[in-house]
C-alpha angles and dihedrals in degrees: 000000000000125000122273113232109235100263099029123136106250109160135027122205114200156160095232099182075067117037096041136066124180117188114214101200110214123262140023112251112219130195134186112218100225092194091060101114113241148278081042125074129200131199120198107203129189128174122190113240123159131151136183140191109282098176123033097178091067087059120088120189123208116205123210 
């Protein structure tokens, strides 16, 4: 592990039910591959996820 530097940010309390959102899009996007060689077939999948603070006053920093 590397050294923490004196004053770093090392650990972060939270309500996290609070402080955090994380947005799950609709819907899973699939796609054939159509160059994949016979008798095999392969599926690529993705799915849209993101987040981002929504309240900065539930978070709590400790310096080292």
């Amino acid at each position: 592990m590397p050294v923490e530097a004196a004053n770093a940010l090392v650990v972060a309390y939270a309500n996290w039910k609070q402080a955090y959102q994380i947005v799950d899009r609709v819907g899973i996007r699939i796609l054939r591959d159509p160059y994949t060689e016979k008798p095999f077939i392969k599926f690529y999948a993705t799915k849209r996820v993101g987040g981002d603070v929504a309240n900065y006053e539930a978070i709590k920093l400790l310096k080292c």
